[in-house]
KEKE-3310 file (N, C-alpha, C; in steps of 0.2 Angstrom, whole numbers, plus 5000, padded with zeros to 4 digits):
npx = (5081:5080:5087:5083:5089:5087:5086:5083:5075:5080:5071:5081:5089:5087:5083:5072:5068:5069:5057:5051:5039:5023:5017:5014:5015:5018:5007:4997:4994:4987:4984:4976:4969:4954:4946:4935:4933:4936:4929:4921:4914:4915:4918:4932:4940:4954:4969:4979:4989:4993:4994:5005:5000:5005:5009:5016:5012:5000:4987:4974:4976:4981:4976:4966:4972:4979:4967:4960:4969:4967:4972:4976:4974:4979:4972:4983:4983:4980:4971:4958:4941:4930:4937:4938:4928:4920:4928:4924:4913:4912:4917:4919:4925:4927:4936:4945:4948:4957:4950:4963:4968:4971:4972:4965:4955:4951:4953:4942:4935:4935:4931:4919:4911:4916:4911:4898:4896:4897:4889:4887:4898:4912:4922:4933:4945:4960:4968:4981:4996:5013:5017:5010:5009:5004:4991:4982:4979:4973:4962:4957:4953:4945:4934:4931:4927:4916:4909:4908:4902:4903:4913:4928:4943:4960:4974:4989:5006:5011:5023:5024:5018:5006:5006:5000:4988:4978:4977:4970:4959:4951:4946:4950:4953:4963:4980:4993:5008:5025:5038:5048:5055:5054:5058:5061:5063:5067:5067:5073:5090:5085:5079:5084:5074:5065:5061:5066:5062:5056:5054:5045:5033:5032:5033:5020:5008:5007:4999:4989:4981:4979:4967:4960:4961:4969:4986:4996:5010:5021:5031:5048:5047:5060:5061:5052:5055:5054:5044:5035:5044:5038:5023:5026:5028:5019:5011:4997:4990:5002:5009:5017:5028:5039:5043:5032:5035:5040:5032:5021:5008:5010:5009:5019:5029:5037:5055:5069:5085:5102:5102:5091:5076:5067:5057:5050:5050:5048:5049:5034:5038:5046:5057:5053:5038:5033:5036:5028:5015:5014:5018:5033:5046:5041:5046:5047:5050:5061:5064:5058:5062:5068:5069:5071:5078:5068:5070:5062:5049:5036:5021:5012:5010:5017:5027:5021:5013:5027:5032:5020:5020:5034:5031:5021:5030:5039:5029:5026:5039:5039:5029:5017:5001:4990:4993:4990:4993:5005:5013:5013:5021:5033:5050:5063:5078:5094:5103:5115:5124:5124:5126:5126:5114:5094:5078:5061:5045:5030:5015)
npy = (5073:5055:5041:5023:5011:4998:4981:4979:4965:4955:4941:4935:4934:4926:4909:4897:4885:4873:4860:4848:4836:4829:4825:4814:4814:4826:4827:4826:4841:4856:4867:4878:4895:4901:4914:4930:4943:4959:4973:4970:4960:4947:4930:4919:4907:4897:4894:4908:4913:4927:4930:4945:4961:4962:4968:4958:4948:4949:4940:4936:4924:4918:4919:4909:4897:4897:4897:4881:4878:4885:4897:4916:4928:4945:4955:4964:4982:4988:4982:4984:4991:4982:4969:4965:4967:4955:4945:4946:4943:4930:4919:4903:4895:4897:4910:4920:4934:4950:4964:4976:4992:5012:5027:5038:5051:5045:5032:5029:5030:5021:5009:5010:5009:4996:4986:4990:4983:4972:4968:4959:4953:4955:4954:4959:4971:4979:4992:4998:5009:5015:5022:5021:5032:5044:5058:5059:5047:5039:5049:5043:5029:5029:5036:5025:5014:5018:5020:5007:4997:4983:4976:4968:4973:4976:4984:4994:5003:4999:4998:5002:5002:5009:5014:5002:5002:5015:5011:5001:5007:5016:5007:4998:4978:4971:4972:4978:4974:4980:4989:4991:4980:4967:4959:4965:4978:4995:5004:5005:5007:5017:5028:5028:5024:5014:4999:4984:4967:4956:4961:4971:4964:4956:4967:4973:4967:4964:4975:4976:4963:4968:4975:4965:4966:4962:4955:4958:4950:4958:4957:4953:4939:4924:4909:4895:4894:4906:4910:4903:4909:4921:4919:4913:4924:4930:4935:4936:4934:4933:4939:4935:4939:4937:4925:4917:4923:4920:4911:4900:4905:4918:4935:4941:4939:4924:4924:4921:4918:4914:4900:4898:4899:4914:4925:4941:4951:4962:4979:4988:5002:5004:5005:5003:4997:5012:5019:5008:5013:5025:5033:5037:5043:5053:5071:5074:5063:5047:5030:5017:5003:4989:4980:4964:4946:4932:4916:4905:4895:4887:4879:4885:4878:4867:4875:4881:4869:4867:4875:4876:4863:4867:4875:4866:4857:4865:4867:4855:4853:4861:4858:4861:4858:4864:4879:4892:4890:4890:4901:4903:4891:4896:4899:4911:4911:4920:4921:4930:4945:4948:4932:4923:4928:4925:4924:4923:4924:4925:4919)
npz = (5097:5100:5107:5106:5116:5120:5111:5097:5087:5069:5058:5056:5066:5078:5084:5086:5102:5103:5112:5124:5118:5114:5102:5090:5077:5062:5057:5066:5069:5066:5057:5054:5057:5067:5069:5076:5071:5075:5071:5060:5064:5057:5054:5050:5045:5041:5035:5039:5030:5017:5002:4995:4989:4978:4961:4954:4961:4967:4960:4953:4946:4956:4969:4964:4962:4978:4986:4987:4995:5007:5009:5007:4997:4991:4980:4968:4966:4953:4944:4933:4933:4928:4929:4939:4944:4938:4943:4958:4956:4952:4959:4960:4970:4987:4992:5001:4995:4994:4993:4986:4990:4988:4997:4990:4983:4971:4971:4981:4975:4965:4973:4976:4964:4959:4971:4970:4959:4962:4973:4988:4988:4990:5003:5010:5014:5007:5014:5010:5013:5012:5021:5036:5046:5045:5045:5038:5033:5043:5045:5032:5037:5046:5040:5031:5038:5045:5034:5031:5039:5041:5034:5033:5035:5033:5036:5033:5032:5050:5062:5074:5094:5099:5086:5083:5092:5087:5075:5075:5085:5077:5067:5062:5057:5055:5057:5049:5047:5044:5038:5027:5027:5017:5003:4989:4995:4996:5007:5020:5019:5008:5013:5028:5037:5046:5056:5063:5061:5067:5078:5080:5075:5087:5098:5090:5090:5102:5107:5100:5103:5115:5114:5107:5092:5078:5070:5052:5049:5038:5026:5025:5027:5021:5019:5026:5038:5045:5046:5055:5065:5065:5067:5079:5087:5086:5077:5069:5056:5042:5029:5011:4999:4989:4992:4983:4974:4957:4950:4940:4941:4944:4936:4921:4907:4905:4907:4896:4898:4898:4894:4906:4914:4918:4929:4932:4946:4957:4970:4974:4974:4966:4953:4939:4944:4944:4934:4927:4932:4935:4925:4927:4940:4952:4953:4966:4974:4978:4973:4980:4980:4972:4958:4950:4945:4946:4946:4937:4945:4943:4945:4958:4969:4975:4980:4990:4997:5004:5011:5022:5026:5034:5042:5050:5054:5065:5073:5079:5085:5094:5101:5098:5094:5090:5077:5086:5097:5095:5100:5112:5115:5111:5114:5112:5108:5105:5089:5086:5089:5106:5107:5118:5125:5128:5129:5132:5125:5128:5123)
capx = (5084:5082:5090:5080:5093:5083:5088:5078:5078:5073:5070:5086:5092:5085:5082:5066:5072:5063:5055:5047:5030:5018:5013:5016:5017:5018:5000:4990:4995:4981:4987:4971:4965:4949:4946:4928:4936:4934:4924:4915:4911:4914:4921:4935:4944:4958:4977:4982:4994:4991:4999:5005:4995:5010:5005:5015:5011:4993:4984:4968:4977:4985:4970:4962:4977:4979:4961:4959:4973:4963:4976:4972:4978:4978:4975:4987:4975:4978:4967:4953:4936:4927:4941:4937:4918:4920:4931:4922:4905:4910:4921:4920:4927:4927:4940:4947:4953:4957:4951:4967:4966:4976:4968:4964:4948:4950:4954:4938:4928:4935:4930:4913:4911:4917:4907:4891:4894:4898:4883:4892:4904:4917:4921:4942:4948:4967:4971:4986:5002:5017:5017:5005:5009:5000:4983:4977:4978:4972:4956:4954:4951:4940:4926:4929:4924:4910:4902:4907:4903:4901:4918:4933:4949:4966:4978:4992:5009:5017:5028:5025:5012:5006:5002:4993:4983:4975:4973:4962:4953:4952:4942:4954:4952:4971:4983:4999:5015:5032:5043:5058:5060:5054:5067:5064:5061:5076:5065:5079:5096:5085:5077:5085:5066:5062:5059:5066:5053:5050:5051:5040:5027:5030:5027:5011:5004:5004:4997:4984:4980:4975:4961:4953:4962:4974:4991:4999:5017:5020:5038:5056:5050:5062:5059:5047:5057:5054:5034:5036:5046:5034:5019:5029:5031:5010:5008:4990:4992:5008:5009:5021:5030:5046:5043:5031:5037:5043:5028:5017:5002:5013:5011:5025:5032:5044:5060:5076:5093:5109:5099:5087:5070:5064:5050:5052:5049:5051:5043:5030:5039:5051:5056:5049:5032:5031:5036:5022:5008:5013:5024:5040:5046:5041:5052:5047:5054:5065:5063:5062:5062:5071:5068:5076:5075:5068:5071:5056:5048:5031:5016:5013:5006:5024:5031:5014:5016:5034:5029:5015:5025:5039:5025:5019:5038:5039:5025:5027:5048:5038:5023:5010:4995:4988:4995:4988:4998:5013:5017:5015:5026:5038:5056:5067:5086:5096:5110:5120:5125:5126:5125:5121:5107:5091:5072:5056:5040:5024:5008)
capy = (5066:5050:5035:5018:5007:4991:4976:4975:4961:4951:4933:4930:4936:4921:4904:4892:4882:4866:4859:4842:4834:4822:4825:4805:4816:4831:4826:4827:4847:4859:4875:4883:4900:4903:4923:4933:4950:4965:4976:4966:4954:4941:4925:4919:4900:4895:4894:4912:4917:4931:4931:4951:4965:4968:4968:4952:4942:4946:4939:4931:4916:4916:4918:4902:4892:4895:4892:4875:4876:4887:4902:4920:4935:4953:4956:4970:4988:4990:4978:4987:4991:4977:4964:4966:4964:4950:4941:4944:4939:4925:4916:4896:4891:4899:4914:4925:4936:4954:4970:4983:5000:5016:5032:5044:5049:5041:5025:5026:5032:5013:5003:5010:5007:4991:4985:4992:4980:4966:4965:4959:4948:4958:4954:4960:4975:4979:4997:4999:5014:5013:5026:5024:5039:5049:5058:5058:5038:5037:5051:5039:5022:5031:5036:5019:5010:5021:5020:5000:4994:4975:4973:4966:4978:4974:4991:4997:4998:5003:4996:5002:4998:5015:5015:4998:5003:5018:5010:4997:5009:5021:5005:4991:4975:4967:4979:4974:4978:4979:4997:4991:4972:4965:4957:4970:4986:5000:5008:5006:5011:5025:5031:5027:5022:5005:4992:4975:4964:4952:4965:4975:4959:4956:4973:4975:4959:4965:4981:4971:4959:4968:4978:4963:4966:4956:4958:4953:4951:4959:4956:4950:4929:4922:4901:4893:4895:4912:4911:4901:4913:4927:4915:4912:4932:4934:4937:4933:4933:4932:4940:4936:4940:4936:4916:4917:4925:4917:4905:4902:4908:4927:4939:4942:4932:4919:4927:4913:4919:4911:4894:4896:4904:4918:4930:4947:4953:4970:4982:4991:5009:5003:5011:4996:4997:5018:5019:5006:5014:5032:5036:5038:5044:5062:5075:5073:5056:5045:5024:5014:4996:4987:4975:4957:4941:4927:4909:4902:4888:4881:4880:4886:4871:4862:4879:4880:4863:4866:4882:4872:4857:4871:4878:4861:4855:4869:4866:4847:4854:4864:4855:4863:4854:4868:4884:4895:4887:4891:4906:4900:4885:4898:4903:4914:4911:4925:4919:4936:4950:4945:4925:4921:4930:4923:4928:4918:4927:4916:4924)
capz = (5095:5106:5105:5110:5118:5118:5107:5091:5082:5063:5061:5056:5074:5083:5082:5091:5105:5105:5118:5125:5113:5115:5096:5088:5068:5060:5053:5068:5068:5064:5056:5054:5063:5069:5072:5072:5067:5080:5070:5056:5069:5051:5055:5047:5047:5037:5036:5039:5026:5012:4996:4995:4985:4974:4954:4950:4968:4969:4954:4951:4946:4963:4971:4962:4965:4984:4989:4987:5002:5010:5010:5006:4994:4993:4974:4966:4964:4947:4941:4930:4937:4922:4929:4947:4946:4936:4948:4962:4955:4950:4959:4960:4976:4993:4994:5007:4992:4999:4986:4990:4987:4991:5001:4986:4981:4965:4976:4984:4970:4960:4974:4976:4960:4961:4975:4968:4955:4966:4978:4993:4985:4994:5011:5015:5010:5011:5016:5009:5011:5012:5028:5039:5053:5043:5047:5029:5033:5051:5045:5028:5038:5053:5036:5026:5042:5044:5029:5027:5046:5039:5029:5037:5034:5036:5033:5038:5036:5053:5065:5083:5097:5100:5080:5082:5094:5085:5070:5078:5089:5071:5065:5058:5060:5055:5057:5043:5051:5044:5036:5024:5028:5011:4998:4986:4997:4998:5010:5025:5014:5003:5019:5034:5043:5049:5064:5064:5059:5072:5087:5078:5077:5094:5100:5085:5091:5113:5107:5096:5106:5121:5112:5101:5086:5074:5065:5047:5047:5031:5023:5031:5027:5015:5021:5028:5048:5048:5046:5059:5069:5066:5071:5087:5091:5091:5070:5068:5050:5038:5021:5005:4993:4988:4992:4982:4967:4950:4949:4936:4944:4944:4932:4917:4903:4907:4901:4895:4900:4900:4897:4910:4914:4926:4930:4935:4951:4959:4973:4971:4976:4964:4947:4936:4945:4946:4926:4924:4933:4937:4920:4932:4947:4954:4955:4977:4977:4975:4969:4987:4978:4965:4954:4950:4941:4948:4942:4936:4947:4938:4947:4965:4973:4977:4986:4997:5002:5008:5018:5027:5031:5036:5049:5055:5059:5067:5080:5081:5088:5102:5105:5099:5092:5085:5076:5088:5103:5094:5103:5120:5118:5108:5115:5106:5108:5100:5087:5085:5095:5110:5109:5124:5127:5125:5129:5130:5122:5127:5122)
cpx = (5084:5085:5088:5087:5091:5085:5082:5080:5073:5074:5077:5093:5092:5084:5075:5068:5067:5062:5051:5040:5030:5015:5018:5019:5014:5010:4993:4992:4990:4984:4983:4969:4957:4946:4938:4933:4930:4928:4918:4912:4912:4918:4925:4937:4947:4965:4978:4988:4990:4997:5000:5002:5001:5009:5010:5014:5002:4987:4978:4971:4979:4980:4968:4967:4978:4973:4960:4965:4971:4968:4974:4973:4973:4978:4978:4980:4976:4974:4960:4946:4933:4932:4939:4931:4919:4924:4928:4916:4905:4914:4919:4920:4929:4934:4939:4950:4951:4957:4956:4967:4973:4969:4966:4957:4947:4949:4946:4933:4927:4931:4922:4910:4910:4913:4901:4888:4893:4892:4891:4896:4909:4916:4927:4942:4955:4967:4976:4991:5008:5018:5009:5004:5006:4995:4980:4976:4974:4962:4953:4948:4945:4934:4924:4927:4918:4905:4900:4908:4906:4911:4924:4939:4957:4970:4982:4998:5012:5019:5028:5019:5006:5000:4996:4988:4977:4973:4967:4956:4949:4944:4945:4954:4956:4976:4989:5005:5023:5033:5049:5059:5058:5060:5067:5062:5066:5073:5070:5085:5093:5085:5080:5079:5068:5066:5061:5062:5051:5052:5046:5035:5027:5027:5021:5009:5002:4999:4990:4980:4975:4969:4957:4955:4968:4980:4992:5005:5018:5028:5044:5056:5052:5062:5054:5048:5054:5046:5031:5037:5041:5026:5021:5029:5024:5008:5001:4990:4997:5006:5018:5023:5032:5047:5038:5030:5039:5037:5023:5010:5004:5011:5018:5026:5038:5050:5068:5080:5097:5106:5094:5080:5069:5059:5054:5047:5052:5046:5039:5032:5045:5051:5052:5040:5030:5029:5028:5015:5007:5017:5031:5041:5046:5045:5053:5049:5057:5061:5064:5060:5065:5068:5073:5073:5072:5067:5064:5055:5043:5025:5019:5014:5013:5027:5027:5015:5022:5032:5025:5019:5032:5035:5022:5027:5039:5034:5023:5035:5046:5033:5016:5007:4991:4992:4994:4992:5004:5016:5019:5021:5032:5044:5061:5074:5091:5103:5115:5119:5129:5123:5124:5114:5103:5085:5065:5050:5033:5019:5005)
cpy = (5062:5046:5029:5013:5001:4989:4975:4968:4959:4946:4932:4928:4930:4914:4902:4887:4875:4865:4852:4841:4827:4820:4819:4808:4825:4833:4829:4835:4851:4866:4879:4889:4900:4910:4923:4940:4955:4967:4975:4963:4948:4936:4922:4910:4898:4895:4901:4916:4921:4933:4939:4954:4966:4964:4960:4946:4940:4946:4936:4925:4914:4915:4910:4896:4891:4893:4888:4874:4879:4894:4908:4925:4939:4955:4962:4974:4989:4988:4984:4983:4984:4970:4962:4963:4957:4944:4939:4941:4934:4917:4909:4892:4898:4904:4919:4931:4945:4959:4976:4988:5005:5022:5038:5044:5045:5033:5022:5027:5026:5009:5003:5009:4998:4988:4986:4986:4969:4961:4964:4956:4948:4958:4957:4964:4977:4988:4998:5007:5013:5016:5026:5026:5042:5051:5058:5051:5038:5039:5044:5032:5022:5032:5031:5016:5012:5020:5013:4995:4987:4972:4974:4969:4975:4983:4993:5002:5002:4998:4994:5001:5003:5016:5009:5001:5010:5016:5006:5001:5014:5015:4998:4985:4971:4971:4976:4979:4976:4988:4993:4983:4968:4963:4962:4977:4988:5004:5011:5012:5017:5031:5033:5025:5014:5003:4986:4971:4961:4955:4969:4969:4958:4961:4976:4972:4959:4968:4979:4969:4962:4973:4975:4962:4961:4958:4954:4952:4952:4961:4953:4939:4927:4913:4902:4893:4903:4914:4907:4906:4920:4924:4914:4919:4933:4936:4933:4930:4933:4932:4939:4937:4936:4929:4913:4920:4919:4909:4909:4905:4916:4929:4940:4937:4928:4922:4920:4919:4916:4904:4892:4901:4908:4922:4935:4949:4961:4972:4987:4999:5009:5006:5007:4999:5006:5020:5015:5010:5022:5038:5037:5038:5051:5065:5075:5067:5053:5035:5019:5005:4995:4981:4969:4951:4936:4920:4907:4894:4886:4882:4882:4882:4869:4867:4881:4874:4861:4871:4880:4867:4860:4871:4871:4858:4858:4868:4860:4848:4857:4861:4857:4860:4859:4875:4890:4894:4888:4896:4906:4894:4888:4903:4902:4915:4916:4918:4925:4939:4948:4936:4922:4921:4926:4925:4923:4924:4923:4921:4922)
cpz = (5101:5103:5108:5110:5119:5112:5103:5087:5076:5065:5061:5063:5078:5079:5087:5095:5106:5111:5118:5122:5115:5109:5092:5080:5068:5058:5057:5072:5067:5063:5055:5060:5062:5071:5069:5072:5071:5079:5067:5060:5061:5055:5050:5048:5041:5040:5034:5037:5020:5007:4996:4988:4982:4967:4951:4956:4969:4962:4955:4950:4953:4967:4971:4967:4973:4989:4989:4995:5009:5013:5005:5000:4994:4983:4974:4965:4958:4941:4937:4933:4936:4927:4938:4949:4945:4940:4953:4963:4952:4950:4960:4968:4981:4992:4998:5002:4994:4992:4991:4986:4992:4995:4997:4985:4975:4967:4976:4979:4966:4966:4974:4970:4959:4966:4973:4963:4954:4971:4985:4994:4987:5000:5015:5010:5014:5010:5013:5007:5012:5020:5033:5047:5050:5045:5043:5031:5039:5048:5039:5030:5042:5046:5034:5032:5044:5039:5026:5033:5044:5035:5033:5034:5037:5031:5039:5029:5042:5057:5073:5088:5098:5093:5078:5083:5092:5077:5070:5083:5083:5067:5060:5060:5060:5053:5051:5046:5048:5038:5034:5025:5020:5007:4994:4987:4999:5003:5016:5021:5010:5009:5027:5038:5043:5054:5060:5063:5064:5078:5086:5076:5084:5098:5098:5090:5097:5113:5105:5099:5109:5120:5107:5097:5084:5070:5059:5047:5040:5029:5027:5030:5020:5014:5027:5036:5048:5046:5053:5065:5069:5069:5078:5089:5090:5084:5071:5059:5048:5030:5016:5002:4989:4988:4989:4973:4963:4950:4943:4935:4945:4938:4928:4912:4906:4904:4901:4895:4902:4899:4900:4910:4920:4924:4934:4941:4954:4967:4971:4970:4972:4955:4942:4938:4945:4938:4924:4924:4934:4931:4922:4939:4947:4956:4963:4979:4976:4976:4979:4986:4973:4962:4953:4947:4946:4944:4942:4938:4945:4944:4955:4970:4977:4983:4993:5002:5005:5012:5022:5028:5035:5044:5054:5059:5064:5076:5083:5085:5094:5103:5105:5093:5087:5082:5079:5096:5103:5098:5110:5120:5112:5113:5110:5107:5102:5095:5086:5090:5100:5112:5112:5127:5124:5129:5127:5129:5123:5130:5129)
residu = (UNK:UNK:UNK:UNK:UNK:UNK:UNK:UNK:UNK:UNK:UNK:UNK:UNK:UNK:UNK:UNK:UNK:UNK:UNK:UNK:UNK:UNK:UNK:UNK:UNK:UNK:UNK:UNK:UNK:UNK:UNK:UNK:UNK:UNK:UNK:UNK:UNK:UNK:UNK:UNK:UNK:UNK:UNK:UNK:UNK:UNK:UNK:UNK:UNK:UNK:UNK:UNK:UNK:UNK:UNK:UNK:UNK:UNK:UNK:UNK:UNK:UNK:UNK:UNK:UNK:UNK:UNK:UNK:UNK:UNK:UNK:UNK:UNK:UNK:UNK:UNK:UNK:UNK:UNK:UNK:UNK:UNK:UNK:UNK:UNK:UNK:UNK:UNK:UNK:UNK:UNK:UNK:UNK:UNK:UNK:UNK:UNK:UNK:UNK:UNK:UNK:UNK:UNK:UNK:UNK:UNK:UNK:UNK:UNK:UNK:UNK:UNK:UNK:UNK:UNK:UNK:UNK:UNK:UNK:UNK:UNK:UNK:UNK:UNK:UNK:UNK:UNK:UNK:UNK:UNK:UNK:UNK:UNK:UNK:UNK:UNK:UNK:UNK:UNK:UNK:UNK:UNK:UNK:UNK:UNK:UNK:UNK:UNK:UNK:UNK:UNK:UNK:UNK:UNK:UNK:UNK:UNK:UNK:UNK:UNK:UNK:UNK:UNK:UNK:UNK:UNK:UNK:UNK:UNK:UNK:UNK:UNK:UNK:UNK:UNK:UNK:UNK:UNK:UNK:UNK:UNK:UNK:UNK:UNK:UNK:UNK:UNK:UNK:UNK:UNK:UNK:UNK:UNK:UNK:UNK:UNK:UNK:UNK:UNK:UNK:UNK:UNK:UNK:UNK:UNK:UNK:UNK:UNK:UNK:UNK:UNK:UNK:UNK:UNK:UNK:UNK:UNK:UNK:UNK:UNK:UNK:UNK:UNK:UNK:UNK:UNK:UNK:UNK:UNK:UNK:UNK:UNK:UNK:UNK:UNK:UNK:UNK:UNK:UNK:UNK:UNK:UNK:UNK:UNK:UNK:UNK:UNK:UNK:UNK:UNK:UNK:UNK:UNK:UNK:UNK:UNK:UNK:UNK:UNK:UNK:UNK:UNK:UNK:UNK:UNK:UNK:UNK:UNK:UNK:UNK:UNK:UNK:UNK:UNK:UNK:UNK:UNK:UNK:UNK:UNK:UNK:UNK:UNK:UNK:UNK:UNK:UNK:UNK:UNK:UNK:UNK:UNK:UNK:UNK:UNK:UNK:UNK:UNK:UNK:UNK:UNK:UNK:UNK:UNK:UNK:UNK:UNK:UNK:UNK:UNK:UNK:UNK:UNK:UNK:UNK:UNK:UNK:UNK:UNK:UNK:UNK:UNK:UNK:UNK:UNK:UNK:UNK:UNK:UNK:UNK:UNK:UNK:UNK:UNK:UNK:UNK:UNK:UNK:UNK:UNK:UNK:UNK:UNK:UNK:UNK:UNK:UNK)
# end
């Protein structure tokens, strides 16, 4: 047993301490990244967010809808073979959209399927476990990168710096880091596992870095400050859920209650999503998500547009001109524990 006596923290731990600008508007901000990706070598440029792979967030319609803004998703895997192709061969407008998969051979056997049918219409594939300290996960990514030098990979999820670093020397080339922080994952309370989220982006993101590779922050943002805050501690990318649930571009029927409208949302490891796709829960497990209503808000467009002027605010208060400066011109003042304390972070 050890016990790390260092101060973890989430977003909600800190704040951003503004600092002196030259920048005359929010306008003349530039939130787009620029990356060529380690292993692909592909190039990417956009606004750096990803809607999450979870079956009512990563949809086809989501997809269409946040293109035009130039943002990315992860669709859900249980999309059917026929539905997959058809998407990919036939998209419209430029997307960043991410085919995710699990590590079975059935996994691998759909994608290769998939992709056979695609040509090379696929370019991002997400990785996806729930644990990834595993070596069934570590062996899995070292083959698929082997066999699919060319295709930019994003997989994870873990936590610590140690795991970045082998998952990007493994053959990854956007590592997705968060255990438990999500709105609807029990994973902490069923479990007792997880990292803080944004110490564990700060330490992904050193670890990352310093060998090429790139991180997603993946769960913990409930407002548009805290995409912010995770862009400030060295996220490369930033994935969502939960602030992006109950729109019309989600999956689910609209349900009326008490008067009003919602969408169901849950997590994936939750009993709702296990009953759907796995018949139940296995006698080896237990349900580490729940399920919940959320108020039904109408198209996406209007919540996107607030999450982006969140993130421009943001680095128009410290002075960075573009979204990639954010981090150097980011200090992290704690608001809890010990109150005074505070810590600057400058990539």
């Amino acid at each position: 047993m050890h016990i790390d006596q260092e101060i973890k923290l989430d977003f909600a731990d800190v704040l951003i301490r503004p600092k002196r600008s030259a920048l005359p508007s929010r306008a003349e901000v530039d939130i787009r990244r620029e990356f060529v990706f380690k292993h692909s070598q592909r190039r990417y440029r956009g606004i750096p967010i990803i809607a999450a792979n979870m079956d009512t967030i990563g949809t086809f319609e989501m997809a269409l809808a946040l293109a035009p803004f130039e943002l990315s998703v992860a669709l859900h895997k249980h999309y059917r073979e026929d539905e997959l192709v058809r998407f990919f061969s036939s998209l419209e407008v430029k997307s960043s959209a991410f085919y995710s998969m699990g590590i079975t051979k059935p996994d691998h056997e759909k994608f290769e399927r998939v992709a056979s049918g695609t040509g090379e219409a696929i370019e991002y594939v997400c990785i996806d476990v729930a644990n990834g300290y595993t070596e069934s996960f570590v062996k899995f990514v070292e083959k698929f990168r082997e066999a699919y030098p060319k295709l930019t990979i994003m997989a994870g999820n873990v936590v610590t710096g140690e795991m970045t670093e082998e998952m990007i020397l493994s053959g990854v080339d956007i590592v997705k880091v968060g255990i438990g922080p999500g709105s609807v994952c029990t994973t902490r309370s069923m479990t007792g596992v997880g990292y803080p989220q944004l110490s564990a982006v700060i330490e992904c993101a050193d670890a990352a870095h310093g060998l090429g590779g790139l991180i997603c922050a993946d769960g913990g943002c409930t407002a548009p400050g805290d995409l912010a805050k995770a862009f400030g501690g060295g996220a490369d990318f930033v994935m969502l859920g939960g602030m992006l649930a109950g729109h019309a571009e989600c999956s689910g029927d609209v349900i009326e209650k008490h008067g009003k409208q919602y969408k169901r949302f849950y997590g994936m490891s939750s009993r709702a999503a296990m009953e759907k796709y796995a018949g139940g829960i296995a006698q080896y497990r237990a349900a580490e998500g729940r399920e919940t209503l959320v108020e039904y808000r109408g198209p996406v467009a209007a919540t996107v547009q607030e999450i982006l002027g969140g993130v421009r605010s943001a680095c128009t208060y410290v002075g960075a001109r573009k979204l990639k400066e954010l981090t150097k011109r980011t200090t992290f003042v704690r608001v809890s524990g010990r109150a005074n304390d505070s810590f600057d972070e400058s990539g």
